[in-house]
Steps between C-alpha positions, in 0.01 A plus 500: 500500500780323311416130388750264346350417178462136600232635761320742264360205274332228694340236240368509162184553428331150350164544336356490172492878478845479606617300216287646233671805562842336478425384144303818343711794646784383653437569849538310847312591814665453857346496854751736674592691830249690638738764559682504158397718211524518136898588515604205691310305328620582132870487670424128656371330207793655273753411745396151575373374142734704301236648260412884422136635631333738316231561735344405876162532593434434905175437639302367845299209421249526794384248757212284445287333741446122548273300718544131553183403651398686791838686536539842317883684368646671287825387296766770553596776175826479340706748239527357157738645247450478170844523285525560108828378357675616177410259182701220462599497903323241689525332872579139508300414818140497304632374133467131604149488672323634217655369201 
């Protein structure tokens, strides 16, 4: 399936994790397409932030289930990448909220 990269990424990641890992190794996790994978990926975020990735890790985070009161669900699972960028290289979009 062929995604334009503005479909493979869907939102940043923001958590404390998320941030932590900005600042001690350079890297910036995604939620993404469920159908992309690790090439479309590395070719999105290169294309669209004009930076050079030296890795992509993709995972599944899993649903988790929620009650609120008497009713019982689940949230639904989503794809998370998690992108490594060369040193120096860095994405604009997270520099201001954590500085």
């Amino acid at each position: 399936m062929s995604l334009h990269p503005n479909e493979v990424l869907l939102a940043p990641v923001v958590s404390e994790k998320s941030y932590a890992q900005i600042e001690a190794s350079n890297t910036y996790s995604f939620r993404i397409h469920p159908d992309a994978h690790k090439t479309q990926v590395r070719q999105a975020v290169e294309e669209l932030f004009n930076v050079k990735v030296l890795r992509v890790n993709v995972s599944m985070v899993q649903s988790k289930p929620k009650r609120r009161g008497l009713y019982r669900g689940r949230r639904p699972g989503w794809k998370k990448a998690i992108v490594q960028l060369k040193p120096g290289d860095s994405i604009e979009i997270f520099e201001g909220v954590h500085a």
